[in-house]
N, C-alpha and C positions, 0 to 999 in steps of 0.2 A: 462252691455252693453259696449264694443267695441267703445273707441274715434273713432269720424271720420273725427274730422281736430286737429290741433296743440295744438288750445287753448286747448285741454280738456287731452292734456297734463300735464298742471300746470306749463307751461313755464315762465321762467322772461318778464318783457314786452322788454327788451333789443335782447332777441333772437328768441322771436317772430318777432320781427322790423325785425330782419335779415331774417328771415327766408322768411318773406312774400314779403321783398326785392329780392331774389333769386329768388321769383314767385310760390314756392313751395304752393298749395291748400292743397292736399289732401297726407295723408300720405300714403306710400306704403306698401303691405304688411308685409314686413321683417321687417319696421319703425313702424308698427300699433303693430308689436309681443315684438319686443326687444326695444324699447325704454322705456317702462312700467318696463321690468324685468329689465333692466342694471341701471337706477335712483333708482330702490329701492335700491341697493348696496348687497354686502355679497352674491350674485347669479352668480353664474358661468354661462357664458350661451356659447351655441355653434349652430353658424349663418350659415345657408346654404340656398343660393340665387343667382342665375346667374348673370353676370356682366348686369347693366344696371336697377336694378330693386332698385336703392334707399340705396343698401347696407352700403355704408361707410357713410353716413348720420345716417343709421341706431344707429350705437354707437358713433359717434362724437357730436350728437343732447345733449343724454343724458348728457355725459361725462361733455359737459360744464355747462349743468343745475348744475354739482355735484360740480363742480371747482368755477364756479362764477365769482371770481377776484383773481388776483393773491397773491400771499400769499409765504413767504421765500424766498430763494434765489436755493432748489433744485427739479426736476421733483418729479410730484405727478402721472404722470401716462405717461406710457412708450407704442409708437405704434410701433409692428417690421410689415415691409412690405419686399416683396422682392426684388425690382430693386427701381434704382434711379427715374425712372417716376412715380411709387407710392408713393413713400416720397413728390414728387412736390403736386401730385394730393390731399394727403391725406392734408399736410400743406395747401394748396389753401383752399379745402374745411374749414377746421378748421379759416383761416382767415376770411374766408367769413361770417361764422355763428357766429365769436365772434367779428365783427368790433368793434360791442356796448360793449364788454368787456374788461376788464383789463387785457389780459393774454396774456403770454409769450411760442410761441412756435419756437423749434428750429429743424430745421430739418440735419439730419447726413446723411451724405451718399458719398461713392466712386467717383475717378475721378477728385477728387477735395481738393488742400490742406486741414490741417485741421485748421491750424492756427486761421481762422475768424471765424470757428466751434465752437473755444475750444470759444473765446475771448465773443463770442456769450453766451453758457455755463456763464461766470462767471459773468457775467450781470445778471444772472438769469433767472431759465426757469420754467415753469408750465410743458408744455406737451415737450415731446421727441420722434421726430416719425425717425426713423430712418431704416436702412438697419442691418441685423448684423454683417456684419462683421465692417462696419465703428462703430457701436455702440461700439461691444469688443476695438476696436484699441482706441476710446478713453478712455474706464474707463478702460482700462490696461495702461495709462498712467496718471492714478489718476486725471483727471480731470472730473469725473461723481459720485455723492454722491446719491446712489439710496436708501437710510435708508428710505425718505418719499414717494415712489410708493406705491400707494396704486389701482393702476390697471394698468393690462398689457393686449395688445393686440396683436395677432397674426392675421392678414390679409392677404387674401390670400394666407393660410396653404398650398393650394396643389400645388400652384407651387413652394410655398419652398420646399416642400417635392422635386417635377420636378427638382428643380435647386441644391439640396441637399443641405441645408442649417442646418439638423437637428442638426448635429456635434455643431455649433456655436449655435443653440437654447438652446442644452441642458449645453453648458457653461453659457449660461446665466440667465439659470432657476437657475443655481448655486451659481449666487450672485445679484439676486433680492430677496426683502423680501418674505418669505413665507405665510405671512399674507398678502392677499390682492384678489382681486376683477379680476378673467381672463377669458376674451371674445377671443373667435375664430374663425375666420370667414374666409369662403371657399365655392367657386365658386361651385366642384361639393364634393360631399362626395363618397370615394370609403376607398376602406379597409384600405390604408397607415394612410387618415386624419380621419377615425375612431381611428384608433391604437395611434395617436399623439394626439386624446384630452382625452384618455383615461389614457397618461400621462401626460397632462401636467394639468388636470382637475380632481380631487376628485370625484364630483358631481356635474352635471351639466346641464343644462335646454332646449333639442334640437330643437332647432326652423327651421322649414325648406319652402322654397318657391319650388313650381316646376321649376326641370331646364328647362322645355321645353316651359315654356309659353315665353319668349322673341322673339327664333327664330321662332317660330309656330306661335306666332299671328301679331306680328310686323314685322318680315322679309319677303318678298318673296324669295324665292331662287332658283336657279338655276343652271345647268352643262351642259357645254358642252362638248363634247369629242372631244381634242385634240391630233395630236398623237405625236408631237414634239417641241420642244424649240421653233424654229425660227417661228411653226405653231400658238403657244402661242402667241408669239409677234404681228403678223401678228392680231391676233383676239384681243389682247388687245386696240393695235391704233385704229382699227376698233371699236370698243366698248367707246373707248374717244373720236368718234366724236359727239357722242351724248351729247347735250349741258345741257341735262335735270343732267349728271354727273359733277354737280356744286362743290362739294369735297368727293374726292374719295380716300381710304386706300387701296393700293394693298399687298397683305400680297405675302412673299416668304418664302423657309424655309432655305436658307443661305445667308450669305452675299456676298458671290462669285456672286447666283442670284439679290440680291437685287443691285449690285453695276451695272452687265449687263443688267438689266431693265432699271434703273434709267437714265446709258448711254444710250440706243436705246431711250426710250422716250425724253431727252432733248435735243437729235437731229430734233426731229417733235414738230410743233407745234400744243402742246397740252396745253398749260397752264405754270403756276409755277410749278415747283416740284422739292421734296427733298425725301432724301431718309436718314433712321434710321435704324443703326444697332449696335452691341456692341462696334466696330473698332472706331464711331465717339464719338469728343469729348463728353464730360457734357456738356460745352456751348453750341454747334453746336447743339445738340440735343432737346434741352429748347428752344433755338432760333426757332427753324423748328418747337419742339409742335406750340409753341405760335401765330406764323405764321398763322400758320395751324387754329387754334382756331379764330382767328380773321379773317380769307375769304383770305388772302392773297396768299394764295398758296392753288391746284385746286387739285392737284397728289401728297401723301403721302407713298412711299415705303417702309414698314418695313417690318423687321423680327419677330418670335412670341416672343421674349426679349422685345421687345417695345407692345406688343400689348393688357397690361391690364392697363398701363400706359397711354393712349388714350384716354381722357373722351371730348369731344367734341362731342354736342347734335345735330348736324344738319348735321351730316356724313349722303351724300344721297346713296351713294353704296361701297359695299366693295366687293375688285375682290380678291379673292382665286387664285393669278397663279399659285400656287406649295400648294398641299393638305398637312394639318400640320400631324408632326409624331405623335403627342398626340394630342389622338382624342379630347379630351373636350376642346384641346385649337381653335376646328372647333368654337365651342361655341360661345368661347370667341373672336374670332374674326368676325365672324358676330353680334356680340352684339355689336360692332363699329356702327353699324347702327338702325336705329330700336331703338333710344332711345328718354327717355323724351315721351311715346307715338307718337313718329314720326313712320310712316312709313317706311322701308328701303328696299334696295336688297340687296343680297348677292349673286354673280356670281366665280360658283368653272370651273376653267380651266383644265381639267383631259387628261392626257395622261395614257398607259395601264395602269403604273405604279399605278399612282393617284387615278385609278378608284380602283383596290384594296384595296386602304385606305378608300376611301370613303362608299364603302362598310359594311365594319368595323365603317366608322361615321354614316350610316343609319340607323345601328344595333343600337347603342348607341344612337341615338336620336328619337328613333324607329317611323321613318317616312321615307319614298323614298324622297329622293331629284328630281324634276322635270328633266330630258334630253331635252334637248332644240336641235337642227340641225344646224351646223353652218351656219351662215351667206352665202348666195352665191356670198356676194362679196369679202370674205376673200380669198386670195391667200393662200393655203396649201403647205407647201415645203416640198421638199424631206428629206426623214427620213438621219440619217447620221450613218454609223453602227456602230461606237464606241458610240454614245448613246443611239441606240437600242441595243447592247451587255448589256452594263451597266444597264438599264432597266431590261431587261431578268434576270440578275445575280441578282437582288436587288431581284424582284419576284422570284426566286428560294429561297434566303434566308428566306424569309417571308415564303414562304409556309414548306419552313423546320421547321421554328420555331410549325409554325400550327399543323405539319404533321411529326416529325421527321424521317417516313419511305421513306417520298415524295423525289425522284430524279429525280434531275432539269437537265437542259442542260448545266451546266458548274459545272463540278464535283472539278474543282479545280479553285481557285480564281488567277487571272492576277492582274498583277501592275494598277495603277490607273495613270500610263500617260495620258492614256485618257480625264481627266481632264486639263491638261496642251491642248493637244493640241484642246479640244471643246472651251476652252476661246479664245485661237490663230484665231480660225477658225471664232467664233461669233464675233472677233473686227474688221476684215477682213470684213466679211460680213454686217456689220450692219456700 
């Protein structure tokens, strides 16, 4: 019979304290599967579970059952994640569940000297959750003694893969013990994070949630069709006047976009808002999470770099202005909302281009996204033809790739001034 709350885990009473502090009842799929196999030890296991469903509790729960107190002066178990907002998320989480214990964790990661890192380090650590490349930069300056690892984790595999991180993985498979206990966990599984735990795992145990149960039972979703930038905008204000959007994530997919959102929006008044992207600092960034988590600010601008980094349970809607180029990270960014058993929406803003993508995300999450009719009170502006050209040229490429016989309307590629003078034009106008 299948535990059905915590106790029947065999937890210490210290991490149960924590745990039933945090509010946590009932364990969640992913938590009911691999908490049982990662406590037993010597099992490799590999976790597949949408963001939002319990995951990184999933093997942090265990991890500390196995750790207990602290114990020497070097890591007994090593987490690589990929961007500096998972290292915050994953450290938080790990505080949380070990208040009542003795253990020492220290988190690494870019942006950020490393001086107070190392000095941290020889104070002594239990867990090491870190980025890889800050990880290499420091035990390539001898200040990291990994002899007592005896479990490693790879967290959100696929967008290291996304972010190409492999190169630095596989230096580092290079000089961890080869003896020891390794969990891999990844949002969606497709052939690259097949092939990577097929090396970086002997044998190993595959536990998997559906990707589709978050955005399908917890989100509503929806699309409008937009046909231009300034049209976008127009529907976005319009869409923050509604008071019921109490904190709201608007995802873009550059920072040139997120920076011209963030200006058009905090010239109206809509609320607080901040915008995240690779360009701002480590501090600025933590500051604005944090903000954000605590109700202080209404409007959250990122880019998909910040968007598995996100773990704030009362996100009431997430607006899609600009459709993501990977598709699964559609996923991941409506799973912003919709968590903890909350309710959420999710609103994608499609011009032609967009709607091509989205197409391709339907396929992939094999459900139609609803078409909704804009609004009749939103002002629609006139298209501008250097970014209906651009448009046009993006969809020729795309359908080439689909199609290599297909011949589009611009047989030959123009300069991308166009760029320079859409920003001129949209600071002008807005």
């Amino acid at each position: 019979m299948e535990p059905l709350n915590f106790v029947d885990f065999n937890l210490n009473k210290q991490l149960l304290s924590a745990i039933e502090e945090l509010g946590y009842t009932t364990p969640s799929a992913i938590q009911l599967k691999c908490i049982p196999l990662i406590s037993a030890g010597g099992q490799d296991v590999l976790g597949i579970a949408p963001t939002g469903t319990g995951k990184t509790a999933a093997y942090v729960i265990p991890l500390l059952k196995k750790l207990s107190h602290a114990q020497g002066d070097h890591p007994r178990v090593l987490i690589l994640v990929p961007t500096r907002e998972l290292v915050k998320q994953v450290e938080e989480q790990f505080l949380q569940l070990s208040k009542n214990l003795d253990l020492r964790i220290v988190p690494l990661y870019g942006g950020v000297g490393m001086k107070e890192q190392i000095e941290q380090i020889q104070k002594g650590v239990d867990v090491v959750v870190a980025t890889p490349g800050r990880f290499m930069d420091i035990y390539l300056k001898g200040e990291l003694v990994l002899k007592q690892i005896k479990v490693m984790v790879i967290d959100e595999a696929d967008k290291m893969l996304d972010m190409g991180f492999m190169p630095q993985l596989n230096r580092i498979l290079e000089v961890v013990p080869h003896k020891r206990q390794n969990l891999l966990f990844s949002a969606t599984f497709h052939p690259k994070v097949e092939r990577m735990a097929n090396d970086f795992m002997l044998y190993y145990v595959r536990v998997e949630v559906e990707q589709e149960a978050t955005p399908i039972d917890l989100v509503e979703q929806r699309l409008y069709e937009v046909r231009n930038f300034k049209t976008k905008l127009n529907v976005l204000l319009h869409l923050l006047k509604n008071e019921e959007m109490s904190r709201v994530i608007v995802f873009v997919k550059t920072r040139t976009n997120a920076e011209n959102v963030y200006r058009f929006l905090e010239r109206r008044e809509v609320g607080e808002i901040r915008v995240l992207h690779a360009n701002k600092g480590q501090n600025t960034r933590i500051n604005s999470m944090n903000d954000f988590k605590e109700g202080n600010i209404r409007i959250l601008v990122s880019t998909d770099v910040t968007a598995r980094g996100i773990d704030v349970a009362m996100v009431t809607h997430v607006i899609n202005f600009d459709a993501p180029l990977i598709y699964d990270d559609y996923v991941h960014r409506i799973g912003r909302t919709g968590r903890a058993m909350n309710k959420g929406v999710a609103i994608s803003l499609a011009n032609k281009l967009d709607l091509w993508h989205y197409k391709k995300i339907e396929k992939r999450i094999r459900m139609e996204i609803p078409m909704i009719p804009l609004p009749p009170e939103v002002i629609v502006s006139d298209d501008i033809e250097y970014e209906i050209k651009d448009m046009e040229r993006e969809l020729d490429d795309l359908r080439k790739k689909d199609d290599p016989t297909f011949q589009g309307a611009f047989h030959e590629r123009k300069g991308k001034n166009y760029i320079k003078k859409f920003n001129r034009s949209f600071r002008k106008r807005t």
